[in-house]
N, C-alpha and C positions, 0 to 999 in steps of 0.2 A: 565884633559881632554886631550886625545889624538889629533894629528894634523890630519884634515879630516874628525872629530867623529861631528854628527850633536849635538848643545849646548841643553841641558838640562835646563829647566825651572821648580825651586820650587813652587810649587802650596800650595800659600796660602790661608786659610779658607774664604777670604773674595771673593778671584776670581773661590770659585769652584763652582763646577754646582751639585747638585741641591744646591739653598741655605739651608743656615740654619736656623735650626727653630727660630731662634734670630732672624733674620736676616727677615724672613716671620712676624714675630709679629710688628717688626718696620715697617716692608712697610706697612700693616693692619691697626695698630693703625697711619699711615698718613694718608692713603685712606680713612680709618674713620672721619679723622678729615674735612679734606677736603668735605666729602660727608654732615658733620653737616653744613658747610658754605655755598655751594650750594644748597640744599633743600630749605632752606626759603630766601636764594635770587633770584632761579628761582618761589617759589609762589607766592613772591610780585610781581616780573615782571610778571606772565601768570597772574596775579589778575587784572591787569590792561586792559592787552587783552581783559580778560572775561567780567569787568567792560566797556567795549566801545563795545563787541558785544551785550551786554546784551542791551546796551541804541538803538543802529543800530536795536535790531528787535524790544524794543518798540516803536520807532518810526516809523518802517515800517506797525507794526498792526495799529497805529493812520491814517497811510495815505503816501501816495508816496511822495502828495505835504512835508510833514515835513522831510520824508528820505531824497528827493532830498534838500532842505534847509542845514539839518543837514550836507550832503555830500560835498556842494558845500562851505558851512564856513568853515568844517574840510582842506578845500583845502588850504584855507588862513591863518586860526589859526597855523595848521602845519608848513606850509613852512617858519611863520616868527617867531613862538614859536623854534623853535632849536637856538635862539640868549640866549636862559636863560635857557637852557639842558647842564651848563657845567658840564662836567666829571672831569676834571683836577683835583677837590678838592681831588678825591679819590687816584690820582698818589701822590699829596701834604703830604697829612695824613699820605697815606698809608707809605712813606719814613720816615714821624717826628715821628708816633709811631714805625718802626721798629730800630728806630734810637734811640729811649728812650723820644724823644722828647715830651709830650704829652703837654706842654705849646706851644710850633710850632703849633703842629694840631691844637691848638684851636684859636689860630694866623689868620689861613690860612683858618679858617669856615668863621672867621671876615670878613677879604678881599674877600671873595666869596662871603658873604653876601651885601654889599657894591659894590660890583661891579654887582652883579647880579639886585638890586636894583635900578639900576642907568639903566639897561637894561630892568628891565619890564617897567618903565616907554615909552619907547619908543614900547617894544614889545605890551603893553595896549593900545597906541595911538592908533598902527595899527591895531589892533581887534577893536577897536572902528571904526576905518577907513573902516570896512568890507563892509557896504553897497556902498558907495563911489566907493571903488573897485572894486565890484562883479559889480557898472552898468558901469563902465568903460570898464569891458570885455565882457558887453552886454549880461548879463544874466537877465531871465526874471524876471521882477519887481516881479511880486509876489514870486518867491524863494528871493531873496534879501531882503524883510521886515520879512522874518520866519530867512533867513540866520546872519540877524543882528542884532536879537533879539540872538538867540544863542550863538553869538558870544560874546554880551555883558554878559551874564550870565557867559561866561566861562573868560570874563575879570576880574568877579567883583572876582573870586576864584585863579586869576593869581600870587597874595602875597603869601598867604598863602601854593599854589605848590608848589613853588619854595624854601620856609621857609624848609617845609617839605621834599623835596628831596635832597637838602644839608645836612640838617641834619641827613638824612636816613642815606649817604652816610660818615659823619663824624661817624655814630656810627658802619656801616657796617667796619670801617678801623681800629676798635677797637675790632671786631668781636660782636658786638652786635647786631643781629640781629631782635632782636624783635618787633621794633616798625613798622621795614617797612612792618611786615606782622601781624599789628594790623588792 
């Protein structure tokens, strides 16, 4: 190269533009892959959506007084049910199985389990606690006997959620998706 001559750059197959047909079938068959893992973990989650509008308008045809019940429990079930929504199992797994570990992951379902455990007990107190609550912030006696009759219905199914969405969530980090959209 001449002194002053602007430097010349070899242009390899991997940095030209357009790619290569190699090079399209790998990004394809990723985007593929990716698109079979996202389809049935967003239909389990909108299933759930659908499954709580679907309960909101039958209870709305039944009567206001029951929407308003249902509306005013969903207030309290929610805000103290996110103590036993933990996510972390799937950061856990998700490293033991990429890591080959799959005696880890199943370690780490245990300790979820047991700790989550130890949480619904306290998160069931307080769904049980719903009427208590609800007249504490002075809402009218009759939404409060419909609001904690529902609230205890969705205590007595608070094991079993929580069993279940761990578990979704260990088989989801395994790429197993099928049960959370059974």
């Amino acid at each position: 190269q001449q002194a002053g001559s602007e430097p010349t750059t070899a242009s390899t197959p991997s940095s030209s533009w357009p790619a290569s047909a190699r090079e399209i079938r790998t990004r394809s068959r990723e985007a593929w892959k990716l698109v079979k893992l996202a389809v049935p973990i967003f239909i389990s989650r909108a299933s759930w959506v659908v499954m709580k509008a679907t309960d909101t308008s039958l209870l709305g045809h039944a009567g206001a007084r029951y929407l308003d019940a249902a509306a005013t429990s969903d207030l309290w079930t929610a805000s103290t049910g996110v103590f036993v929504q933990s996510r972390v199992l799937s950061t856990f797994c998700g490293q033991a199985f990429g890591a080959g570990k799959k005696t880890m992951a199943g370690i780490w379902l245990q300790i979820s389990y047991v700790v989550l455990s130890v949480m619904c007990v306290f998160v069931g107190v307080a769904w049980c606690l719903t009427g208590p609550v609800l007249r504490a912030l002075r809402v009218p006696e009759v939404t409060v006997v419909d609001a904690q009759y529902y609230a205890l219905v969705l205590a007595l199914c608070l094991p079993v959620r929580v069993a279940f969405s761990q578990l979704n969530v260990f088989f989801s980090c395994q790429k197993i998706l099928r049960p959370g959209m059974v």
